[in-house]
Backbone and ligand atoms as CSV (ligand in chain L), in Angstrom:
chain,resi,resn,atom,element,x,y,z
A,1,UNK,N,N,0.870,-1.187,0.000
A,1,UNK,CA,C,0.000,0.000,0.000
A,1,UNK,C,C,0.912,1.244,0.000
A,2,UNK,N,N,0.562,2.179,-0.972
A,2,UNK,CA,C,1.431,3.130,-0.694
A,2,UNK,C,C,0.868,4.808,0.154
A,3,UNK,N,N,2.093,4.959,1.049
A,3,UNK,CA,C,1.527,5.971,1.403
A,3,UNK,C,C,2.446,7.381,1.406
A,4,UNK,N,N,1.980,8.217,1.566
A,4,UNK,CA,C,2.440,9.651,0.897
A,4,UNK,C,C,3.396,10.368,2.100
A,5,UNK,N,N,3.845,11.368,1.360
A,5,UNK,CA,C,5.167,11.787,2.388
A,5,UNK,C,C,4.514,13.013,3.073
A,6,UNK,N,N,5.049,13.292,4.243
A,6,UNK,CA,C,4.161,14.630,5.402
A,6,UNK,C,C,4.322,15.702,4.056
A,7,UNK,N,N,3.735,16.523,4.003
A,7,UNK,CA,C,3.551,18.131,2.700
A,7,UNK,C,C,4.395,19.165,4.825
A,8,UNK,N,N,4.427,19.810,4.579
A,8,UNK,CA,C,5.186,21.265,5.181
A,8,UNK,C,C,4.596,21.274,6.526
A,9,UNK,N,N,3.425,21.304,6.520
A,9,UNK,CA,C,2.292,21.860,7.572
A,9,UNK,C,C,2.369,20.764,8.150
A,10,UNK,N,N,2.343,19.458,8.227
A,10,UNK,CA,C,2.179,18.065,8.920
A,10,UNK,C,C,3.645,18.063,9.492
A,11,UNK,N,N,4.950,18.559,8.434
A,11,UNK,CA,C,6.418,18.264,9.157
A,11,UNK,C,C,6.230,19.737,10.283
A,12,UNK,N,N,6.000,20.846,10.550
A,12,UNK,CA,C,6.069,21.718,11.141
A,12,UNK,C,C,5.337,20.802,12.493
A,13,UNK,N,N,3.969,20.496,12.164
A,13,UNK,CA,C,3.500,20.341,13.552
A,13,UNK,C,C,3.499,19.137,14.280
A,14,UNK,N,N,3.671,17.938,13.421
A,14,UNK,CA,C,3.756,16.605,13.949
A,14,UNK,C,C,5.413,16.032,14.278
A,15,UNK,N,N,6.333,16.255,13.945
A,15,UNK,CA,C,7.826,16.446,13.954
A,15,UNK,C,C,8.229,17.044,14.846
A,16,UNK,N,N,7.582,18.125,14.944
A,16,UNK,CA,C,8.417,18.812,16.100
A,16,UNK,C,C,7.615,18.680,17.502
A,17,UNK,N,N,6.800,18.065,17.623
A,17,UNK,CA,C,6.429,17.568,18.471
A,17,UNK,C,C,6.459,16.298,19.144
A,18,UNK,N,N,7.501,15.389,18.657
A,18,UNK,CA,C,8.022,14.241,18.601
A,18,UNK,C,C,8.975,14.634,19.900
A,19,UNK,N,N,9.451,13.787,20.328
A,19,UNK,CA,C,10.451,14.193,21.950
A,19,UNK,C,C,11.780,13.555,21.913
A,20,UNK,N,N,12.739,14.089,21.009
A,20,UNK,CA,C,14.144,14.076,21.313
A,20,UNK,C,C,14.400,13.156,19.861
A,21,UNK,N,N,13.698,13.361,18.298
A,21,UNK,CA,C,13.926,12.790,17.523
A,21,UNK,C,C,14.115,13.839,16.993
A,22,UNK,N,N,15.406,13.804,15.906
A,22,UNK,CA,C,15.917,14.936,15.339
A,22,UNK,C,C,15.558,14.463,13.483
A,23,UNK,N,N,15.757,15.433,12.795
A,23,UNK,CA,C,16.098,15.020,11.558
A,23,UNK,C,C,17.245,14.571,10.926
A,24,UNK,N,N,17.197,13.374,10.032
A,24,UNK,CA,C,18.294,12.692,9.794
A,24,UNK,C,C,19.098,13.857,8.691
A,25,UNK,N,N,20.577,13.878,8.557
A,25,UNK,CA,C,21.340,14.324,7.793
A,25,UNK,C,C,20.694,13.772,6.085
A,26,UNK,N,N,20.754,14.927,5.281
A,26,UNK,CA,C,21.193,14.712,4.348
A,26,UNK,C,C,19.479,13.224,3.945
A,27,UNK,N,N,18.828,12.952,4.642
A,27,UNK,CA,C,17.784,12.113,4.310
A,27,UNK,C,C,16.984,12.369,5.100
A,28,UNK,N,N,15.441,12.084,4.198
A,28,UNK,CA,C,13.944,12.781,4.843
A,28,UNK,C,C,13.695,11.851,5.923
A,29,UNK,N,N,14.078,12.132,6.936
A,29,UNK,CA,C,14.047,10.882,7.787
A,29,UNK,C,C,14.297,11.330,9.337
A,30,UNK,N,N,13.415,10.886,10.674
A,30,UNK,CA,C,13.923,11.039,11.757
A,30,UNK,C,C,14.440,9.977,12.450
A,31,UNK,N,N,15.653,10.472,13.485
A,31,UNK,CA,C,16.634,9.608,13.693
A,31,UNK,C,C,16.766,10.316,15.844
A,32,UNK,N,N,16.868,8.812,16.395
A,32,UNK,CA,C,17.085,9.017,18.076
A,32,UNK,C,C,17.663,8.105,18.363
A,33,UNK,N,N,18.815,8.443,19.451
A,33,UNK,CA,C,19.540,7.651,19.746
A,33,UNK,C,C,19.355,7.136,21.439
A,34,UNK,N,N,19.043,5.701,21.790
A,34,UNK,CA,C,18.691,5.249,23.705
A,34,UNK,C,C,19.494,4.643,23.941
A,35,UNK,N,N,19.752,4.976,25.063
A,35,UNK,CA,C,20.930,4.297,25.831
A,35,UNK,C,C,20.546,3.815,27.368
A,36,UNK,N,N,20.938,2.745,27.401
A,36,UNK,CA,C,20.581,1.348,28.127
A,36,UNK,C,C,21.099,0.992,29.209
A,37,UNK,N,N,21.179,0.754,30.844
A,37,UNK,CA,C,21.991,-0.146,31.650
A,37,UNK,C,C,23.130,-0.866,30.629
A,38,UNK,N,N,22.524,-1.627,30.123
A,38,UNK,CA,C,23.867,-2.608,29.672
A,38,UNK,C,C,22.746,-2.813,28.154
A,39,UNK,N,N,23.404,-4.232,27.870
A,39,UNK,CA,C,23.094,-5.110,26.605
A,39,UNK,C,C,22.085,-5.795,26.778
A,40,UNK,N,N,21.510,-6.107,27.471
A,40,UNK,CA,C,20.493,-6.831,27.749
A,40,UNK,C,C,19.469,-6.029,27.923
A,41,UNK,N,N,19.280,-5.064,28.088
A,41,UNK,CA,C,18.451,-4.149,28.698
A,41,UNK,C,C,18.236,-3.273,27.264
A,42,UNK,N,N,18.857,-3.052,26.633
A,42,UNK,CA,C,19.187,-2.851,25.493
A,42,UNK,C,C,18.396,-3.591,24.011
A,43,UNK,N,N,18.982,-5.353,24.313
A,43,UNK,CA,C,18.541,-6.041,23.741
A,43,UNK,C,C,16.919,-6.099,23.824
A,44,UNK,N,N,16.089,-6.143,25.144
A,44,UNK,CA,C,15.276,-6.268,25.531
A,44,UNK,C,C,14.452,-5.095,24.783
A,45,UNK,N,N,14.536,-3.675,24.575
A,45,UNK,CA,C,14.299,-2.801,24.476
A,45,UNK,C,C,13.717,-3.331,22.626
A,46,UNK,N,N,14.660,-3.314,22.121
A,46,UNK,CA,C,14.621,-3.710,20.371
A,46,UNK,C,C,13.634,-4.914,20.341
A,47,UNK,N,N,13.123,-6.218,21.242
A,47,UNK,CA,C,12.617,-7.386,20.721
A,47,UNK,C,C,11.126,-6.036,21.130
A,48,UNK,N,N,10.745,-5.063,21.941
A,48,UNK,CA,C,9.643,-4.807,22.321
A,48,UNK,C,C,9.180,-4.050,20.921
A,49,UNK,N,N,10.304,-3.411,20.789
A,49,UNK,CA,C,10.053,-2.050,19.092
A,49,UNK,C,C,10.087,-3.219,17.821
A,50,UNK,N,N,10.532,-4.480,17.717
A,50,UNK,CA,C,10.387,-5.216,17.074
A,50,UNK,C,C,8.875,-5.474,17.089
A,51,UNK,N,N,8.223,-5.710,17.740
A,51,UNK,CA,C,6.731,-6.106,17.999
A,51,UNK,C,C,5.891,-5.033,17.587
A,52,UNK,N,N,5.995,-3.868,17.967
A,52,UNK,CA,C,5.409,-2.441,17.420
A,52,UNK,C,C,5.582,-2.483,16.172
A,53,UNK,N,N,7.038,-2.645,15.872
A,53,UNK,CA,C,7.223,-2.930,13.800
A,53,UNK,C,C,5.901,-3.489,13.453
A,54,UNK,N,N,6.315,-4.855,14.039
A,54,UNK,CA,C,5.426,-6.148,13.058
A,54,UNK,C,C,4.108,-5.519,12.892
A,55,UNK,N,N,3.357,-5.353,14.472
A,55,UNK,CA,C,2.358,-4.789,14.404
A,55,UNK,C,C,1.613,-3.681,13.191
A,56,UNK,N,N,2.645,-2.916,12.807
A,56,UNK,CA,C,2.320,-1.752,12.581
A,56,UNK,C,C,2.711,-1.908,10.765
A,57,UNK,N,N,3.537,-3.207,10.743
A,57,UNK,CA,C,3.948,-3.509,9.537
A,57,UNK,C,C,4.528,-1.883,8.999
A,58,UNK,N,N,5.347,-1.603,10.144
A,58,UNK,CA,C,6.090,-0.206,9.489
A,58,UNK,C,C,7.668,-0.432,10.796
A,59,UNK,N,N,9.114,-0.607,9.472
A,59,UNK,CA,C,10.095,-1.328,10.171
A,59,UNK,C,C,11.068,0.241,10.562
A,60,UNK,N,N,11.939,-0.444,11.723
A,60,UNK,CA,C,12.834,0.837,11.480
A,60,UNK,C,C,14.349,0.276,10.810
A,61,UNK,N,N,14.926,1.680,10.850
A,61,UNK,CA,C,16.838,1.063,10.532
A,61,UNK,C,C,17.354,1.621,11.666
A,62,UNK,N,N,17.804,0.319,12.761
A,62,UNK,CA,C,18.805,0.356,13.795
A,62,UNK,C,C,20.191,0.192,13.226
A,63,UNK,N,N,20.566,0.552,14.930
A,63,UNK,CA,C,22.078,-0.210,14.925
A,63,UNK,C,C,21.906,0.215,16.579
A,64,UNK,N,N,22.430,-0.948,16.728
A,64,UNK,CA,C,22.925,-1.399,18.429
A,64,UNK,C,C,24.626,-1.838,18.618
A,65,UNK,N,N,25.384,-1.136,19.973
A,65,UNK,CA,C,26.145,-1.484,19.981
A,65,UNK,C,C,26.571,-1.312,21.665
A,66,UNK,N,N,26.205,-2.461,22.060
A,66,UNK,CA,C,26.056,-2.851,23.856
A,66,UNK,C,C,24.590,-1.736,24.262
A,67,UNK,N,N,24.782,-0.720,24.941
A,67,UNK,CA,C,23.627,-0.487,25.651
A,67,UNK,C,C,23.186,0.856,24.903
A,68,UNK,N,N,23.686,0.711,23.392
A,68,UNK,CA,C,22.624,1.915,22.844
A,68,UNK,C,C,22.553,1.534,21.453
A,69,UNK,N,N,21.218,1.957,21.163
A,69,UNK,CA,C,20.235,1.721,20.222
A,69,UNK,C,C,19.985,3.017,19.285
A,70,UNK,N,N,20.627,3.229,18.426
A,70,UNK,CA,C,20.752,4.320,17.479
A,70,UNK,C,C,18.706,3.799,15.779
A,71,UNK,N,N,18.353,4.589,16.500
A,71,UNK,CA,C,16.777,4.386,15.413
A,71,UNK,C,C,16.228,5.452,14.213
A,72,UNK,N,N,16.291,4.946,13.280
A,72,UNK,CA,C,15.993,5.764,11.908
A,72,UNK,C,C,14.668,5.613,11.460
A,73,UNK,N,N,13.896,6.429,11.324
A,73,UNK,CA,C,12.284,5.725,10.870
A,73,UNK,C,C,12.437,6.634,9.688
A,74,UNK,N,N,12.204,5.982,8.475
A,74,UNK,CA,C,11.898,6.793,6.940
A,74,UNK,C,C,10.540,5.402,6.578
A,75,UNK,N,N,10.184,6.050,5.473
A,75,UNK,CA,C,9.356,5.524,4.776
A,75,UNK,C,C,9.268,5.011,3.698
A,76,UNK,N,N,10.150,4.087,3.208
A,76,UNK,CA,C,10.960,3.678,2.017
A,76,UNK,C,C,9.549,3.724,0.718
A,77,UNK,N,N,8.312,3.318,0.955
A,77,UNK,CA,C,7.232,3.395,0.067
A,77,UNK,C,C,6.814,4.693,0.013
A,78,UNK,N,N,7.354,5.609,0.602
A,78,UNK,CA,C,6.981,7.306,0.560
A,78,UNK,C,C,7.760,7.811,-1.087
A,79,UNK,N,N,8.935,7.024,-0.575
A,79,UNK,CA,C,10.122,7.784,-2.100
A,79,UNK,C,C,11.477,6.824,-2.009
A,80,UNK,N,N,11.082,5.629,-2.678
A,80,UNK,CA,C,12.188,4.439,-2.611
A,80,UNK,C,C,12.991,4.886,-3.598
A,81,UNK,N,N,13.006,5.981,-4.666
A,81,UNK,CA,C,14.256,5.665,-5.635
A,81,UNK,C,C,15.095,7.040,-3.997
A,82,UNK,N,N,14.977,7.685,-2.890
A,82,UNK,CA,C,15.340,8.558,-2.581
A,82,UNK,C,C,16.023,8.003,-1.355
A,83,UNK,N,N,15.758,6.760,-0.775
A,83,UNK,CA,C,15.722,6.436,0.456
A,83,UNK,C,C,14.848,6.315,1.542
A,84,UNK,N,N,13.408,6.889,0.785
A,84,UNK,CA,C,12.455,6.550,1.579
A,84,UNK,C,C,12.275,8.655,1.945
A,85,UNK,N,N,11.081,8.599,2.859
A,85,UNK,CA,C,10.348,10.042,3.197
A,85,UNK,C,C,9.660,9.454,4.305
A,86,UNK,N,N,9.503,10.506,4.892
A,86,UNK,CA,C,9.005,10.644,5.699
A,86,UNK,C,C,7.073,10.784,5.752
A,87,UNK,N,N,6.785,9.748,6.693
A,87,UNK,CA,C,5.275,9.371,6.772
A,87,UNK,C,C,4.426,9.715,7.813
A,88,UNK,N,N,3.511,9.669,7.887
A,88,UNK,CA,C,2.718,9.470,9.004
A,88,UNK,C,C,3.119,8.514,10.026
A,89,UNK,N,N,3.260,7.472,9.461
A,89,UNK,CA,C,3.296,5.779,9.962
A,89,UNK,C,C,4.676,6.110,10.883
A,90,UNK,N,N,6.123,7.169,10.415
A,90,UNK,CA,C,7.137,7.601,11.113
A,90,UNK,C,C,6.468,8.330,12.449
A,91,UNK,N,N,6.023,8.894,12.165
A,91,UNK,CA,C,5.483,9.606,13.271
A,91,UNK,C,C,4.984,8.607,14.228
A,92,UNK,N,N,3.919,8.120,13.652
A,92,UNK,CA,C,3.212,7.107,14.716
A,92,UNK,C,C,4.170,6.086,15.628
A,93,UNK,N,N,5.062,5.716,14.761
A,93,UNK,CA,C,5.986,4.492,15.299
A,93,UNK,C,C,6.770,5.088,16.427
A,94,UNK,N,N,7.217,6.301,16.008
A,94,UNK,CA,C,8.389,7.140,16.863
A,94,UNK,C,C,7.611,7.366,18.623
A,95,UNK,N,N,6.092,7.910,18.129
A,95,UNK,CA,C,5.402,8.042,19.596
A,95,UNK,C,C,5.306,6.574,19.793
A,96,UNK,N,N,4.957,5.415,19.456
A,96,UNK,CA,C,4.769,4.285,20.183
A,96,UNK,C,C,5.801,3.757,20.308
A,97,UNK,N,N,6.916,3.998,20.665
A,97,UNK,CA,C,8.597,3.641,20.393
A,97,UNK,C,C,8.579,4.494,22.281
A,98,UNK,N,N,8.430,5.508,22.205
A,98,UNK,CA,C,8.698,6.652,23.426
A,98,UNK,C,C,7.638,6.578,24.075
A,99,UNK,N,N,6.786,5.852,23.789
A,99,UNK,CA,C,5.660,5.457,25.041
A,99,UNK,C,C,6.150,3.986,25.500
A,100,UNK,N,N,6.896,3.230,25.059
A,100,UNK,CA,C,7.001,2.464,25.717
A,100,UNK,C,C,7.763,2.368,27.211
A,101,UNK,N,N,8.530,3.823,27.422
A,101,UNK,CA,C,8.821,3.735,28.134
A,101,UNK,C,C,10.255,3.237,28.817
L,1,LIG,N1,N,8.886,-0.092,6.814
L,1,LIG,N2,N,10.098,1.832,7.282
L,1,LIG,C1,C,9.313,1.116,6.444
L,1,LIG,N3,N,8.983,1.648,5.250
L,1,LIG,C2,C,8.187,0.974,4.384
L,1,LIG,O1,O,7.892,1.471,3.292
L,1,LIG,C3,C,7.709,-0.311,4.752
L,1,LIG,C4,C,8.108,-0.818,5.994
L,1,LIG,N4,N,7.696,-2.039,6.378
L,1,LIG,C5,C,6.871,-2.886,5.543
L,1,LIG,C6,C,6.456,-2.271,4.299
L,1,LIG,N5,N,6.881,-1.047,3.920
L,1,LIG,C7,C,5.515,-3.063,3.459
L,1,LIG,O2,O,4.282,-2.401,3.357
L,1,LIG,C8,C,6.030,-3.240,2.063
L,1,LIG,O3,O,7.293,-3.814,2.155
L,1,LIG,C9,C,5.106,-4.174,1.297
């Protein structure tokens, strides 16, 4: 299913109201970085945002390395020859990512 990239007015008010997700360099994309007790705690953290993915059938691009979790949400069906754009579905994931707590 394809879905469309935020227009100006949606990145002004839904983006910046997001809590400690910045915009990615150089790609339409927001990017936050969590940091963990250790690796496990860590690990634990990713199998829960793994489940929100599936759920939501909207994935992110990590990287983990011991107790931090670096997270990219784009929208690769927004603008795949570009790297993907930014969606709604980013938005949504990012708040149910930071509600977990
Ligand atoms: N995840 N971030 C992201 N972007 C997508 O476009 C996307 C996805 N997960 C699954 C998905 N698209 C499927 O809808 C398509 O692969 C069929």
């Amino acid at each position: 299913m394809t879905v469309r990239k935020l227009n100006q007015e949606e990145r002004d008010t839904w983006t910046s109201a997001l809590d400690g997700w910045d915009m990615a360099d150089g790609r339409d994309a927001i990017e936050k970085t969590f940091e963990f007790g250790d690796f496990v705690e860590a690990w634990g953290f990713m199998s829960r945002v793994a489940i929100l993915a599936e759920k939501a059938d909207h994935h992110p691009e990590w990287f983990n390395v011991y107790n931090r979790v670096e997270i990219t949400l784009t929208t690769h069906d927004a603008d795949p020859d570009n790297g993907g754009a930014l969606s709604k579905r980013d938005v949504e994931l990012a708040n149910a990512i930071d509600a977990l707590g």
